[in-house]
C-alpha distance (Angstrom), angle and dihedral (degrees) to the residues before:
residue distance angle dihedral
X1 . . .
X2 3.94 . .
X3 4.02 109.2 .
X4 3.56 121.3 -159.7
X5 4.14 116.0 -158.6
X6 4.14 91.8 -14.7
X7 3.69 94.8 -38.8
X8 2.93 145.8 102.0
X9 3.66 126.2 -104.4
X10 3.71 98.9 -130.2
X11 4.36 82.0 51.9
X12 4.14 80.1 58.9
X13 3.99 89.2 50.6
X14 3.42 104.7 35.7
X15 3.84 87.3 52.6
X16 3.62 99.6 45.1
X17 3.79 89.7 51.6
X18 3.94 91.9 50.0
X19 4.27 83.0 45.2
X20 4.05 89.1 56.8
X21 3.76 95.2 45.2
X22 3.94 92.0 37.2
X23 4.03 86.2 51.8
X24 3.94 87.7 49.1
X25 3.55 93.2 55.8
X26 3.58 93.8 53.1
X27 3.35 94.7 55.2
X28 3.27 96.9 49.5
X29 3.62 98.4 50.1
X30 3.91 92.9 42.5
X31 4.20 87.1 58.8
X32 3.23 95.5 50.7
X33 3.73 105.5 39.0
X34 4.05 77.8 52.1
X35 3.35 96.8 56.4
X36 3.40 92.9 58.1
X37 3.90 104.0 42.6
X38 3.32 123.0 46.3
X39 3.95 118.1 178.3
X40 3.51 110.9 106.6
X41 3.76 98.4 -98.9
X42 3.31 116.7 121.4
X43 3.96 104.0 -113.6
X44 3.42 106.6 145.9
X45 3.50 90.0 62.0
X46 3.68 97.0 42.3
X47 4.24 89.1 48.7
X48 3.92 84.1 53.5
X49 3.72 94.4 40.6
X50 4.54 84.7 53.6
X51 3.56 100.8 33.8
X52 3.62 89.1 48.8
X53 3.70 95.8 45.2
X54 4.27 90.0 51.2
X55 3.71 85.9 47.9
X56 3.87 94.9 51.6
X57 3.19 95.0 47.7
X58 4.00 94.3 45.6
X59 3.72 87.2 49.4
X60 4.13 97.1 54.1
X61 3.60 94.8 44.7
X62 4.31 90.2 48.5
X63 3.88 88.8 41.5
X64 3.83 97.5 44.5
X65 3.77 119.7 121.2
X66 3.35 82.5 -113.9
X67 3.90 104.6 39.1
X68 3.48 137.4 98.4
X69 4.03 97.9 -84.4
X70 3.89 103.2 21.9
X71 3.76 106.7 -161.4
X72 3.67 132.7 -165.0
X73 3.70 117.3 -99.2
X74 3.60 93.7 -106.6
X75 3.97 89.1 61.4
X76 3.95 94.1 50.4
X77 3.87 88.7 49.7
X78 3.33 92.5 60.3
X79 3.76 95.4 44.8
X80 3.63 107.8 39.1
X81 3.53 100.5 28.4
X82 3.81 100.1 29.6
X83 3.67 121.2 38.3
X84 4.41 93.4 13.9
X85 3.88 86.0 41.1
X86 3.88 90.7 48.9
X87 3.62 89.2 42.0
X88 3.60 101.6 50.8
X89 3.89 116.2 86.7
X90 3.78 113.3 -155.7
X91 3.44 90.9 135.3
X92 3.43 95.9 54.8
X93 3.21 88.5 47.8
X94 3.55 98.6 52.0
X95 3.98 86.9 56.2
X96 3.51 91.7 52.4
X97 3.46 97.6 54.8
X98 3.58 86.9 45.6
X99 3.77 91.4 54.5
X100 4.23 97.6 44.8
X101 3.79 77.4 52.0
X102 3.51 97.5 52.4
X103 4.11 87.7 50.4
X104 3.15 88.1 53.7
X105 3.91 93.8 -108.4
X106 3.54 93.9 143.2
X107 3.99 98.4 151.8
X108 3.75 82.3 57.5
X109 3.52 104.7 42.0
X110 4.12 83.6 55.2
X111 3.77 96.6 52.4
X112 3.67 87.1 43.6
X113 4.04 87.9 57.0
X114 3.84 95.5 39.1
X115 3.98 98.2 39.9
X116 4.16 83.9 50.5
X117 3.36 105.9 46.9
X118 4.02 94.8 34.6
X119 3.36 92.1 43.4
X120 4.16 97.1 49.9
X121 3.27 96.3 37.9
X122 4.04 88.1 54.8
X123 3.89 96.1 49.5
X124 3.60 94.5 42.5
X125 3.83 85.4 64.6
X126 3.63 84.6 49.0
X127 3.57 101.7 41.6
X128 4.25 82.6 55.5
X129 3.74 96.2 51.6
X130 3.78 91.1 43.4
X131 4.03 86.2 49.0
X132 4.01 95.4 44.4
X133 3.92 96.4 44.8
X134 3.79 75.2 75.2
X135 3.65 102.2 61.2
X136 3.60 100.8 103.2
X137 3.76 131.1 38.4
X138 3.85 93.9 -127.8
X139 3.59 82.4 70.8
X140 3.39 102.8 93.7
């Protein structure tokens, strides 16, 4: 198998693949929670920026060696670092911030910052628990 920088070509695929359909997702999200809410906040990007932080979190706990579905490395490339990486917007965000600062929307641009990173780092937590109440089969 070819290997590009220490991995594996199929690593390379398999991620840009995930990236594509992770970027898709986005997108799609980000329209529609837009055309619901319109108040110059940034939510779309901060209901990617959660949802994708629960579902990271869900998926490395469930994935794990030692969780419920171990998968191969290849699998949790293309999950976590594919389709949640390409569906996760911190830059975005980071350039909207940037921009409410700009307009001098600084009480937004801090609520943006503190609802994001509060926010993710809460349901990431929660995404994990949810993930590794799975570990065993006598969980259920």
């Amino acid at each position: 198998m070819h290997q590009l920088a220490g991995a594996p070509l199929i690593s390379w695929l398999a991620v840009a693949v995930g990236s594509a359909a992770g970027g898709l997702a986005r997108y799609g999200c980000g329209l529609w929670i837009a055309s619901r809410v319109d108040s110059g906040f940034p939510w779309p990007t901060l209901f990617v920026n959660v949802t994708g932080s629960f579902l990271i979190g869900l998926v490395a706990a469930l994935t794990d060696p030692a969780g419920r579905w171990a998968a191969a490395p290849i699998l949790r490339e293309l999950l976590m670092v594919g389709v949640l990486g390409g569906y996760t917007t911190f830059s975005a965000f980071s350039l909207q911030t940037f921009a409410l600062l700009r307009e001098g929307r600084v009480a937004f641009a801090i609520a943006n910052v503190s609802a994001s990173v509060a926010l993710c780092l809460v349901v990431v937590w929660l995404g994990y628990l949810v993930g590794a109440s799975f570990k065993s089969a006598s969980s259920f």
